[in-house]
C-alpha positions as CSV (number, residue, x, y, z in Angstrom):
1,X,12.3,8.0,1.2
2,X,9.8,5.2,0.0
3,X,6.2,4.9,1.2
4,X,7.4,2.6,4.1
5,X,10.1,5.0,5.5
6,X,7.7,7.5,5.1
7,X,5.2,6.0,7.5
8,X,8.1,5.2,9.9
9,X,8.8,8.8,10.6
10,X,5.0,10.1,10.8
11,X,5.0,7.1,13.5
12,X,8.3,7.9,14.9
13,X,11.7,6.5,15.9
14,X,11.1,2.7,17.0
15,X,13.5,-0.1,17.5
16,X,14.1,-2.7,14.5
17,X,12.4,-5.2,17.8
18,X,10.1,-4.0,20.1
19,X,8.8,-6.1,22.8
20,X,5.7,-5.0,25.4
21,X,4.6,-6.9,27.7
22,X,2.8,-7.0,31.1
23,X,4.7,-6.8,33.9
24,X,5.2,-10.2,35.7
25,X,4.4,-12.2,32.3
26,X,6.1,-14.7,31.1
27,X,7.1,-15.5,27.6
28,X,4.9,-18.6,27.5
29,X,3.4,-19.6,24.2
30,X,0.3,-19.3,25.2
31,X,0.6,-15.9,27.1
32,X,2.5,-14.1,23.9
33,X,0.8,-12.7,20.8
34,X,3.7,-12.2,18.1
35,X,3.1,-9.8,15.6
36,X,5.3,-9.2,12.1
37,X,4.5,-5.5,11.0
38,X,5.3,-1.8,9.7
39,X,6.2,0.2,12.1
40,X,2.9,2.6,12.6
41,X,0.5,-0.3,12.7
42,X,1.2,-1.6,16.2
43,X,2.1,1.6,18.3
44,X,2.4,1.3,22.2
45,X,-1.1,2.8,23.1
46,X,-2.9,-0.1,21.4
47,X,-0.6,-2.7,22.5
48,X,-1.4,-2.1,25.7
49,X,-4.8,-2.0,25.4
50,X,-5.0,-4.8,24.0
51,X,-2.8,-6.4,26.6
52,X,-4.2,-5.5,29.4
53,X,-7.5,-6.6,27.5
54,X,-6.9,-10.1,26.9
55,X,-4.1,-10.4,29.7
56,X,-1.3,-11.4,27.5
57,X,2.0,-10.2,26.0
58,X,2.4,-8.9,22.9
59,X,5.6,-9.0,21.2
60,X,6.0,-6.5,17.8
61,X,8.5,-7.4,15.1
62,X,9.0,-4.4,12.6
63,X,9.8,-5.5,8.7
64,X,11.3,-3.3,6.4
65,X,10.0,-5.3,2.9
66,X,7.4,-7.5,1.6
67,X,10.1,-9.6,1.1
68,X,11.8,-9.8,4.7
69,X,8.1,-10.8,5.5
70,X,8.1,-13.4,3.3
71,X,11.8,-14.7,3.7
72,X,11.0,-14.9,7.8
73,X,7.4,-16.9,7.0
74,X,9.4,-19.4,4.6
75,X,12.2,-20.2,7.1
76,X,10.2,-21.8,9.5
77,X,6.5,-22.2,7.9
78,X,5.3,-19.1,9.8
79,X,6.1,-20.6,13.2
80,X,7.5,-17.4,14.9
81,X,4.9,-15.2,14.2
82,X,1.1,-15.5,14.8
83,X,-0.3,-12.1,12.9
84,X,1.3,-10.2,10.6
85,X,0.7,-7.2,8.1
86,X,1.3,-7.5,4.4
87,X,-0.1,-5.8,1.1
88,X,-2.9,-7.6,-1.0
89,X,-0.4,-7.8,-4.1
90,X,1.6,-10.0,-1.2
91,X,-1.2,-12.5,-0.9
92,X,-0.9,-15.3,-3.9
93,X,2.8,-16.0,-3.2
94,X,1.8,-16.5,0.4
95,X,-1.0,-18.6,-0.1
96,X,0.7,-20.4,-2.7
97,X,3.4,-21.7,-0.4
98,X,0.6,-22.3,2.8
99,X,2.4,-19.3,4.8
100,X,-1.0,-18.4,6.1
101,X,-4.4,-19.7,7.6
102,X,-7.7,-18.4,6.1
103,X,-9.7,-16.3,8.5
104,X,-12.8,-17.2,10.8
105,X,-15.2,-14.3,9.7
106,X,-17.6,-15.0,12.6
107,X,-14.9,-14.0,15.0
108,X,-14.5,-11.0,13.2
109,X,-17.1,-8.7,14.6
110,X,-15.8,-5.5,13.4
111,X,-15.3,-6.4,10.0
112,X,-18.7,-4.7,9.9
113,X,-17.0,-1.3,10.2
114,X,-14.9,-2.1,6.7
115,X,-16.2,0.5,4.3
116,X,-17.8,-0.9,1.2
117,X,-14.5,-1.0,-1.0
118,X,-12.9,-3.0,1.8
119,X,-15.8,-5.7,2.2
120,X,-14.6,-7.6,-1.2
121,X,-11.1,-7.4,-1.9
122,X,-9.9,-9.9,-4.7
123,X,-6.7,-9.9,-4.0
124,X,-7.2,-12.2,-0.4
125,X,-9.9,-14.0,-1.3
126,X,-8.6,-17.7,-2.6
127,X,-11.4,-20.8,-3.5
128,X,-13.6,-19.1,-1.7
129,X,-11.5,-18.1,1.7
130,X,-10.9,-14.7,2.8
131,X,-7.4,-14.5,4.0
132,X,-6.9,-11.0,5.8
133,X,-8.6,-8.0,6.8
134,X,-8.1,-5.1,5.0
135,X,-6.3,-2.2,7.4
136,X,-5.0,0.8,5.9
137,X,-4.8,1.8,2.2
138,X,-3.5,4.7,-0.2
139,X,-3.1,5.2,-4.0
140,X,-0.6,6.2,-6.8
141,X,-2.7,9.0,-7.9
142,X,-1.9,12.2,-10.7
143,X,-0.2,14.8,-8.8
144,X,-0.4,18.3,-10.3
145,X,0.5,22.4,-10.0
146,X,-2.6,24.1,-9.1
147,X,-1.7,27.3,-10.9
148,X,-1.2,25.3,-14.4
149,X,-4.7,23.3,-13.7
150,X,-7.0,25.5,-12.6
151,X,-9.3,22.6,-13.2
152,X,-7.6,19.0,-12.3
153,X,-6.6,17.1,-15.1
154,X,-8.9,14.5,-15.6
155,X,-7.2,11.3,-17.7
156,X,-3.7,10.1,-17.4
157,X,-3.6,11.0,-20.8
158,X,-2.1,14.2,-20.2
159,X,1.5,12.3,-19.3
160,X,1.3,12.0,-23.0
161,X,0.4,15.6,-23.7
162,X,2.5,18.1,-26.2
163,X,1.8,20.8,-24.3
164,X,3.3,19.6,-20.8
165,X,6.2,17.8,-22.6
166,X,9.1,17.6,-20.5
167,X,6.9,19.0,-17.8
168,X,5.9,15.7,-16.1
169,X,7.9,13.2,-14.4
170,X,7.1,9.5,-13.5
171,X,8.1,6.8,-10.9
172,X,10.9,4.5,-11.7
173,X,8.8,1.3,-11.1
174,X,7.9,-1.5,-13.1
175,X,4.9,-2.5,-11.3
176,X,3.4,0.8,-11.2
177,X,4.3,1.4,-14.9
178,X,2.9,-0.8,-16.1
179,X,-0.3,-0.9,-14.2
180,X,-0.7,2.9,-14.3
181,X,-0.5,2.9,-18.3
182,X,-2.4,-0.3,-18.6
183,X,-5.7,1.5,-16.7
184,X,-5.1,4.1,-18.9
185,X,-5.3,1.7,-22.1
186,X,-8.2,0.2,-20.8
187,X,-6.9,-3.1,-20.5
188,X,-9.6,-5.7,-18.9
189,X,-7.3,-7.2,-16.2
190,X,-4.0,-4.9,-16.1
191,X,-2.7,-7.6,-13.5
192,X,-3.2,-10.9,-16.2
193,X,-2.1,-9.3,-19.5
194,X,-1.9,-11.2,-22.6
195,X,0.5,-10.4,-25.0
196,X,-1.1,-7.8,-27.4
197,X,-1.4,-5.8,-24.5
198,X,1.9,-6.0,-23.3
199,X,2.7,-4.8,-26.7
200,X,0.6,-2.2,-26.7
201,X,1.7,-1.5,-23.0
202,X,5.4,-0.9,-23.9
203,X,4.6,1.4,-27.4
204,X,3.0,3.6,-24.8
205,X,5.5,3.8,-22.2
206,X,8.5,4.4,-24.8
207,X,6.3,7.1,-26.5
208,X,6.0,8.5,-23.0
209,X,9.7,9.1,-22.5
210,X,9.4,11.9,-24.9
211,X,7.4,13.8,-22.3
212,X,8.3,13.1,-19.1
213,X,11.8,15.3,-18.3
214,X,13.0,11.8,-16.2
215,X,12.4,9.4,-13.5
216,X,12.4,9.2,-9.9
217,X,12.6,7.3,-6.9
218,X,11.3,7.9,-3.4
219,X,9.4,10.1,-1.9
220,X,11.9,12.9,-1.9
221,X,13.3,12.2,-5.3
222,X,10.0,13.2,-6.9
223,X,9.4,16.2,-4.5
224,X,13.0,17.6,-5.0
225,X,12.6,17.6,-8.8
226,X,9.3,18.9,-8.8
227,X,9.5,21.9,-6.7
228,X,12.6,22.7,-8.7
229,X,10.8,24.3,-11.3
230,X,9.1,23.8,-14.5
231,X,7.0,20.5,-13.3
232,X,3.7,20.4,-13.4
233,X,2.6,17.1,-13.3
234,X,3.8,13.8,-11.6
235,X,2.8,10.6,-11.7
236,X,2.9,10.3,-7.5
237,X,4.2,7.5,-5.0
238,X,1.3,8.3,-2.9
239,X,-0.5,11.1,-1.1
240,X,2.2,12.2,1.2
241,X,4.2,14.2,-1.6
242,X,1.1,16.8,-1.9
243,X,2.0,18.0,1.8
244,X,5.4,17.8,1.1
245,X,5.1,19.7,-1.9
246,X,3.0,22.4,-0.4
247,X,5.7,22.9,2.2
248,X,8.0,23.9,-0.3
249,X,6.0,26.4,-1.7
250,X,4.2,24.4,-5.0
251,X,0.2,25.1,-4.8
252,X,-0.3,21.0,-5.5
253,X,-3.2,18.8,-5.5
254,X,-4.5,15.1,-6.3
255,X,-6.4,13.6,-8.6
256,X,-7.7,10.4,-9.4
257,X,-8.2,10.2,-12.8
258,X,-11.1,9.2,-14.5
259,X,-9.2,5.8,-16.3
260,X,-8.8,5.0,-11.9
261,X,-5.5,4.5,-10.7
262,X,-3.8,2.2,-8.3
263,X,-5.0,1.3,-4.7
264,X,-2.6,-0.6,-2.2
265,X,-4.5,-1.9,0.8
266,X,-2.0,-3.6,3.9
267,X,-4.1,-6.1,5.6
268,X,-3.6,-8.3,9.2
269,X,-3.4,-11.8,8.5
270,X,-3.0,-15.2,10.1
271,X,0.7,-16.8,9.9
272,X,0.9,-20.9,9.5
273,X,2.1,-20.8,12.4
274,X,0.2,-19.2,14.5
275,X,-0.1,-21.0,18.3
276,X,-3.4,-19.3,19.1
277,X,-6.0,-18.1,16.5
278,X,-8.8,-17.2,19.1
279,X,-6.0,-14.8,20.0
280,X,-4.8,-14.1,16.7
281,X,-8.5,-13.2,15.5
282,X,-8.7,-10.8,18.9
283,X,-5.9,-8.8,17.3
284,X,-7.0,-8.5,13.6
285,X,-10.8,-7.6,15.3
286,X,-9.2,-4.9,17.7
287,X,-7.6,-3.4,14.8
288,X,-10.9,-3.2,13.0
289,X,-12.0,-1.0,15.8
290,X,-12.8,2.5,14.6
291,X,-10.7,4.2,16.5
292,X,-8.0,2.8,15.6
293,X,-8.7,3.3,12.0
294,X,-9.1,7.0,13.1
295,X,-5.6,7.6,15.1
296,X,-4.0,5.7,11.5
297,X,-5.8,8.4,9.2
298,X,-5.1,11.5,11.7
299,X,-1.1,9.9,12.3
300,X,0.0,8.7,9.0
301,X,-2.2,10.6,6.2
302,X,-3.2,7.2,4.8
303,X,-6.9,6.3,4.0
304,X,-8.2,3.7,6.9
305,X,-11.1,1.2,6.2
306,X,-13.2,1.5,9.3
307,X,-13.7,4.7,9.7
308,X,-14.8,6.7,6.4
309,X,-15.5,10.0,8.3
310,X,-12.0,10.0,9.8
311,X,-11.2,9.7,5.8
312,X,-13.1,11.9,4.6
313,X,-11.4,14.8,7.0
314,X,-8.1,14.1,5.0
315,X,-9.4,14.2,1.7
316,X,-9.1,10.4,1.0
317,X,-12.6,10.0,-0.5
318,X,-11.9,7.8,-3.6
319,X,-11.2,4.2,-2.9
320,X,-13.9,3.1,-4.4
321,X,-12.2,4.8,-8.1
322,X,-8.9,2.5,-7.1
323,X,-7.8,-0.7,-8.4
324,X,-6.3,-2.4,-5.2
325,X,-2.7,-4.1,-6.4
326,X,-2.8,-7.8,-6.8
327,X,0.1,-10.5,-7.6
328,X,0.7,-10.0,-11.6
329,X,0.8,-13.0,-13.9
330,X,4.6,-13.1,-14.4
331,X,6.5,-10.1,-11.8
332,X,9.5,-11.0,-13.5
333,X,8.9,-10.0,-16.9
334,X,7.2,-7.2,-16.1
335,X,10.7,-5.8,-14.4
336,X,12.7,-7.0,-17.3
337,X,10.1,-5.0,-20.0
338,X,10.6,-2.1,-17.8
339,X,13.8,-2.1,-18.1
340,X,13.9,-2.6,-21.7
341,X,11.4,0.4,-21.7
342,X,14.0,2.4,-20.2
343,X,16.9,1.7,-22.2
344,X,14.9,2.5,-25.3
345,X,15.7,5.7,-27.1
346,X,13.1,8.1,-26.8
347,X,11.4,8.7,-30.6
């Protein structure tokens, strides 16, 4: 289970196409608000609020990838879809090919709920434009067995630790990899790197694969192997795997360590092709609405950015300590040094 399947079941069973409307509506362009999104992010209660609201019919696509989203967007310069939700690492490639329209700030009245790490995101801000609003978040923090850290361990430094060798386990993931170990190396911009730090970025993660006892994938994966025995430390997919963890009987816990660690942030934004933005903005500003950044915290277990109280109830106090994901300077050679990394002997 990945982070998006994982937020598909707390949300529960829906259809790959879900379509509410009002009753006696047509399908006429300018009675229809289409929306491209996880499933979790649009649920039935706040469709039809927002129906009976504005007097039109919403009509919810669910994605599975960031790259289905973009695939659909490039295949007919956005023109089925008027709103859709994508992660900030998401934005430059979308940008870049004119799959989106920047956003009217003025019609955006709740933006002035977003909590102050969601007020200036880099990541959809382009010459000057702000491209989405930032919706729900998480991070890829340092999970860890309670009864070995009596106190949480506070650098990322420990994955590289004697004492805890073969002990820990990591994510199989390029991106996070890399980003994760750059913080740790305190690399200025772990998203641009030159190539002295890429160097310095793979010595580190082949001199890790001495101490972590192997890699994982999903959600799962990583819970299965912990609570199997002897692991005490994991690099996490996200916050879900502490509840998951507890469930099977493991005393775990979070922590952000003090290097930071990564932030993802999914955002509503404006499609090319988009037939009404007064209506398209309605959407992205009902969804800044507190309580629905309140019933996505209490639901999912994710961090929201309206509501910090709602938050704060769940733990998720520490955006502010995350580095939110951006688009890297070359995605491709960061995959292929990952998997160089991994076929490298550990010394």
């Amino acid at each position: 289970m990945n982070r998006r399947e994982f937020l598909s079941t707390a949300a529960g069973a829906a259809a790959a196409l879900s379509t509410t409307m009002i009753p006696g509506r047509s399908h006429a362009a300018a009675q229809e608000l289409r929306l491209l999104t996880w499933e979790g992010y649009a649920d039935d209660q706040w469709v039809n609020e927002f129906q009976a609201k504005h007097n039109v019919a919403v009509k919810v696509t669910y994605t599975g990838s960031v790259d289905e989203i973009f695939a659909k967007l490039l295949a007919t310069n956005g023109e089925d879809y008027d709103v859709i939700a994508v992660e900030t690492s998401s934005y430059k490639r979308l940008v870049e090919q004119k799959l989106l329209k920047p956003l009217q700030l003025d019609l955006l009245a709740n933006r002035a709920n977003l909590g102050p790490a969601f007020q200036s995101v880099k990541a959809i801000v382009f010459d000057g434009k702000t491209y989405a609003a930032p919706f729900a978040w998480g991070s890829i923090p340092l999970i860890y067995d309670k009864k070995e850290f009596p106190t949480p361990p506070d650098s990322w430094g420990v994955l590289w630790d004697d004492k805890y060798q073969g002990r820990a386990i990591a994510m199989d993931d390029a991106t996070n990899a890399i980003v994760t170990t750059a913080l740790f190396l305190k690399v200025k911009d772990p998203f641009n790197m030159n190539e002295a730090e890429f160097a310095a970025v793979k010595a580190k993660l082949v001199e890790q694969k001495k101490y972590v006892l192997t890699y994982y994938a999903g959600f799962d994966d990583g819970v299965s192997i912990f609570s199997q025995g002897n692991v005490v430390l994991m690099m996490s997919m996200g916050e879900p795997q502490v509840p998951m963890l507890q469930k099977k009987g493991i005393d775990a816990a979070l922590t952000i360590p003090k290097e930071g660690a990564i932030g993802w942030i999914d955002c509503w934004t404006i499609s090319a092709g988009a037939r009404d933005d007064a209506l398209a903005h309605a959407w992205i500003d009902f969804m800044l609405d507190k309580r629905v950044g309140t019933y996505i915290s209490e639901k999912t277990g994710y961090g929201n950015t309206t509501n910090l109280d709602a938050n704060a109830k769940i733990g998720l106090t520490y955006a502010d300590r995350l580095v939110f994901l951006e688009a890297p300077e070359d995605q491709a050679r960061r995959i292929k040094l990952w998997n160089e990394i991994k076929a490298t002997q550990a010394p």
